[in-house]
C-alpha positions in Angstrom: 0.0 0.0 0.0 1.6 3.4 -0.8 1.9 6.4 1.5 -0.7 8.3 -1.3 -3.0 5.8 -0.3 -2.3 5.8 3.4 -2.8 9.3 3.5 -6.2 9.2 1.5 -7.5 6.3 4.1 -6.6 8.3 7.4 -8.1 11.6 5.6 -11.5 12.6 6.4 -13.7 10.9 3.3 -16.6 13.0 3.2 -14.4 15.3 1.6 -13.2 12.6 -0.9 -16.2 12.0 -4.1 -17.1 8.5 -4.0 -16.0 6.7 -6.6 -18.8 4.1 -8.1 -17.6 1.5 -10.7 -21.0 0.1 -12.5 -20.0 -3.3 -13.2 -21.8 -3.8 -17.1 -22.2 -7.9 -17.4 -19.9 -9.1 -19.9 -17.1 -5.5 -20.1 -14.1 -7.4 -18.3 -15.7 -6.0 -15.0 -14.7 -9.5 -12.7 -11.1 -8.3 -13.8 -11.4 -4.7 -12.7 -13.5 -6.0 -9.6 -10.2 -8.4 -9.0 -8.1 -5.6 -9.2 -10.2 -3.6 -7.0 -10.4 -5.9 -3.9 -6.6 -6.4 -4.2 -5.8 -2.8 -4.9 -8.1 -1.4 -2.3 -8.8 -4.2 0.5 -11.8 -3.7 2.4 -12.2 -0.2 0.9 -13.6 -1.5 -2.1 -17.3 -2.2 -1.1 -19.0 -5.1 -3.4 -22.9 -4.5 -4.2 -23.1 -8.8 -3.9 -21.7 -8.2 -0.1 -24.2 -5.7 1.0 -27.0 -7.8 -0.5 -25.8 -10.6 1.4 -25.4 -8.8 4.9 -28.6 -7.0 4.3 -30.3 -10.1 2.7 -31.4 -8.6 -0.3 -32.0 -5.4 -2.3 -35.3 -4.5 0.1 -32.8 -4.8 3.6 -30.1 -3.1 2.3 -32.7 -0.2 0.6 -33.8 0.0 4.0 -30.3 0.3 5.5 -29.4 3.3 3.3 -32.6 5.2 3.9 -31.7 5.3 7.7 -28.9 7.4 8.9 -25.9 7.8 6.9 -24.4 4.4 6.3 -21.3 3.1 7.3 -19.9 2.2 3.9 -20.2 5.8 3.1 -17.9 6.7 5.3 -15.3 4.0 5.1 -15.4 3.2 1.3 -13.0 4.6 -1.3 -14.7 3.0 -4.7 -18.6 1.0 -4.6 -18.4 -1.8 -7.1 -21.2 -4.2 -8.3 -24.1 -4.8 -11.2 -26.4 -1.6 -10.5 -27.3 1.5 -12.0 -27.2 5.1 -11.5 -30.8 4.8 -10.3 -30.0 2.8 -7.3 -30.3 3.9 -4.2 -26.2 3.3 -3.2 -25.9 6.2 -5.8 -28.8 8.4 -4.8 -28.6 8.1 -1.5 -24.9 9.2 -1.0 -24.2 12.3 1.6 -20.7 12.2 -0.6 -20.2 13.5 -4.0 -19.6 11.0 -6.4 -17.6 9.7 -9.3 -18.7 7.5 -11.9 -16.4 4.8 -13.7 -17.7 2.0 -16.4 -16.3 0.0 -19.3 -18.4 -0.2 -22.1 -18.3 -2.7 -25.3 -20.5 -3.0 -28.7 -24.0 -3.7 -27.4 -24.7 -6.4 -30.0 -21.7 -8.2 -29.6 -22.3 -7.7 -25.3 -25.7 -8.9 -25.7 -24.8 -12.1 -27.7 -21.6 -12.6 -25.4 -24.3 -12.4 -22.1 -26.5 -14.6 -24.3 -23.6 -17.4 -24.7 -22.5 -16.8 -21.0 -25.8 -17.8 -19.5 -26.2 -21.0 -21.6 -23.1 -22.2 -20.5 -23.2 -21.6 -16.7 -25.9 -23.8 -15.5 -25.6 -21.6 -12.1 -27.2 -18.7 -13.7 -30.3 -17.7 -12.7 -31.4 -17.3 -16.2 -29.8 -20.2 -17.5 -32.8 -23.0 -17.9 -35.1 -20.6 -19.3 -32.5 -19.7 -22.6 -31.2 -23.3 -23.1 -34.3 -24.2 -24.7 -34.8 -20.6 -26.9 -32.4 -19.1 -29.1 -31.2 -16.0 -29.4 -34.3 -14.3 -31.3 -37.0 -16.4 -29.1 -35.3 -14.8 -26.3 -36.0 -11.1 -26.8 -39.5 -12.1 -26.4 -39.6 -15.0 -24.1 -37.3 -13.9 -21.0 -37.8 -10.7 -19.8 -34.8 -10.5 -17.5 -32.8 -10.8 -20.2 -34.5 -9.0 -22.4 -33.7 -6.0 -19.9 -30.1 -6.3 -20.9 -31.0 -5.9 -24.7 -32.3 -2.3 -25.0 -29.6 0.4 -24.7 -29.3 -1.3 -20.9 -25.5 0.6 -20.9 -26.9 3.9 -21.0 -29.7 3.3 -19.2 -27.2 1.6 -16.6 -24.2 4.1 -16.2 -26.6 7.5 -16.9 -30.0 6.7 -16.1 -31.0 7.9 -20.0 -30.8 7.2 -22.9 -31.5 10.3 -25.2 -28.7 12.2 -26.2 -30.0 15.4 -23.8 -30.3 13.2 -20.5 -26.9 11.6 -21.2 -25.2 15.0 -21.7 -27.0 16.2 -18.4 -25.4 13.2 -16.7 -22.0 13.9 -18.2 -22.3 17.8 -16.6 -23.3 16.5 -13.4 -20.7 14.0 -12.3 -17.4 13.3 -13.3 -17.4 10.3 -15.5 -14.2 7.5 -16.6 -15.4 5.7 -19.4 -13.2 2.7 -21.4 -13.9 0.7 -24.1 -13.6 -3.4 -23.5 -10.7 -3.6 -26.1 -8.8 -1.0 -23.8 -9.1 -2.6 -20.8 -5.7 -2.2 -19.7 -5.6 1.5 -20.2 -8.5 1.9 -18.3 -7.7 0.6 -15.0 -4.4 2.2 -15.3 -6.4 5.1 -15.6 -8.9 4.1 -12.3 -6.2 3.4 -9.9 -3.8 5.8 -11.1 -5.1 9.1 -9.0 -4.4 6.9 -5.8 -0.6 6.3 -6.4 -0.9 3.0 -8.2 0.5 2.1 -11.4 -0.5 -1.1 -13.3 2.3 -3.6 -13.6 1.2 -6.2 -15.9 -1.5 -7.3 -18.4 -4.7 -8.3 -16.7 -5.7 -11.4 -16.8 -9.3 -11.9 -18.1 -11.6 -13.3 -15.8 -14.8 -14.7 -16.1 -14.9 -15.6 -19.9 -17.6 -17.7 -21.7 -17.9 -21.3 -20.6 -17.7 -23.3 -23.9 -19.5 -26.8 -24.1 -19.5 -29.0 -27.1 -23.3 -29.7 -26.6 -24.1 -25.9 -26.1 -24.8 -24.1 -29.5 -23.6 -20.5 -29.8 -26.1 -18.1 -30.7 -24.3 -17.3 -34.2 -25.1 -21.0 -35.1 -28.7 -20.7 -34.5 -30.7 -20.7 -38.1 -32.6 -17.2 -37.0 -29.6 -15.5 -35.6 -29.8 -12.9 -38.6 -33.2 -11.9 -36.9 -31.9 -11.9 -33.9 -28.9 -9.1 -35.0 -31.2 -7.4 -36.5 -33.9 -6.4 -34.0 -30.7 -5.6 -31.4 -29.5 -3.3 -33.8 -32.3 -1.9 -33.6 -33.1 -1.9 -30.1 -29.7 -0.4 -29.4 -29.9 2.3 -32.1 -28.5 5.4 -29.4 -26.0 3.1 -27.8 -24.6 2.0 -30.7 -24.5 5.7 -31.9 -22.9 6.9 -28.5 -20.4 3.6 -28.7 -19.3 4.2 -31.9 -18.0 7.9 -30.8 -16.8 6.7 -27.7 -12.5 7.0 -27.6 -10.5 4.0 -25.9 -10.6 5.8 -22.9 -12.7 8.8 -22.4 -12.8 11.3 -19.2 -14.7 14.3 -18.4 -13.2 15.9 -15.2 -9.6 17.4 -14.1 -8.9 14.6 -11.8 -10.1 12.1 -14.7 -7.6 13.7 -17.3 -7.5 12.5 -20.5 -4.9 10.5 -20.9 -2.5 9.6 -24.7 -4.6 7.1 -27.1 -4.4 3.8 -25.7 -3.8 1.2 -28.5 -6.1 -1.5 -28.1 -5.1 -5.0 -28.1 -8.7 -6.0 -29.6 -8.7 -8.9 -26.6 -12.2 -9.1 -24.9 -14.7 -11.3 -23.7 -16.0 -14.4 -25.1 
């Protein structure tokens, strides 16, 4: 642990914005959230570990609305699948910081697709092993939820141009692209003395079974692209002007072009 970051964990935090990493499924988020819990210890606070103390999203909604919770105080960066709209966000006494890595919302939507067939874990899993792709859209609606601009919708709470940009003026944001995932946590850790030492390994990539057909096998998979290209029509507008690494406040400065590997995901 450096003395930077010894200094920032013995200063007063309310002074300190919060620093919230929305953890998009299937953006290389289990490898930030690796480096996060080794980087930062028991000042990175996991979403999955305050469900599980507060035994679900209705305890720990609870928890927040009462005096000024504790993670608020002790926490350097929040990390975990939810959105701008939850209540960890709106609820915080402390200014806040917003961080996210973003990818193609096609290719993310067929990767999550993939991803749930193969992990019989998933909650979702037994429902798509018997649809494809396309009977999906219509048959499942918690995945559906991930198939309609759900990145916007995630890391702003929008998804017109006007309510993203009025997200963008009121927080500072530090956005990455999947294929410049490197450069981006160099770029998260970096204003707390740390520099990245070696290439990440990816976590978390798609299970592959020989009995477990990939969506791009599937005979209406062309339908399937389709309608998400449609469906995703801003967030594949915002996407495709999105650079490798893109920040929006002093302390977030924008750093050289990052050349992208083009590694990401299954």
């Amino acid at each position: 642990m450096t003395t930077i970051l010894k200094e920032i964990i013995s200063a007063q935090l309310h002074g300190v914005p919060l620093l919230y990493f929305i953890h998009l499924p299937r953006t290389g988020g289990t490898t930030i959230n690796r480096l996060l819990k080794y980087t930062f210890g028991d000042r990175a606070i996991f979403h999955a570990g305050l469900l599980a103390e507060h035994g679900g999203e209705a305890g720990l909604s609870a928890a927040l609305a009462g005096p000024a919770h504790k993670l608020y105080h002790h926490a350097i960066i929040v990390t975990g699948h939810f959105g701008m709209a939850h209540p960890l966000v709106r609820l915080s006494p402390r200014s806040i910081a917003i961080a996210g890595v973003m990818r193609d919302p096609v290719a993310r939507i067929v990767s999550l697709y993939d991803y749930i067939r193969g992990t019989p874990s998933h909650p979702e899993h037994a429902a798509l092993s018997v649809l494809s792709l396309n009977q999906a859209l219509d048959a499942v609606p918690d995945f559906a939820a991930h198939c309609r601009n759900a990145q916007l919708r995630t890391l702003f709470n929008a998804t017109d141009q006007a309510g993203v940009m009025a997200a963008l003026r009121r927080h500072p944001y530090l956005l990455g692209r999947v294929d410049a995932l490197e450069g981006f946590a160099q770029r998260l850790i970096a204003p707390f003395g740390f520099t990245l030492g070696d290439a990440l390994p990816r976590l978390n990539e798609r299970p592959r079974f020989a009995d477990v057909a990939p969506a791009c096998a599937q005979p209406d998979y062309a339908a399937a692209l389709g309608r998400l290209r449609a469906y995703n029509e801003a967030e594949l507008a915002f996407f495709a002007q999105l650079p490798p690494i893109f920040a929006n406040a002093p302390g977030l400065a924008r750093s050289k072009p990052y050349q992208a590997n083009g590694h990401q995901p299954a």
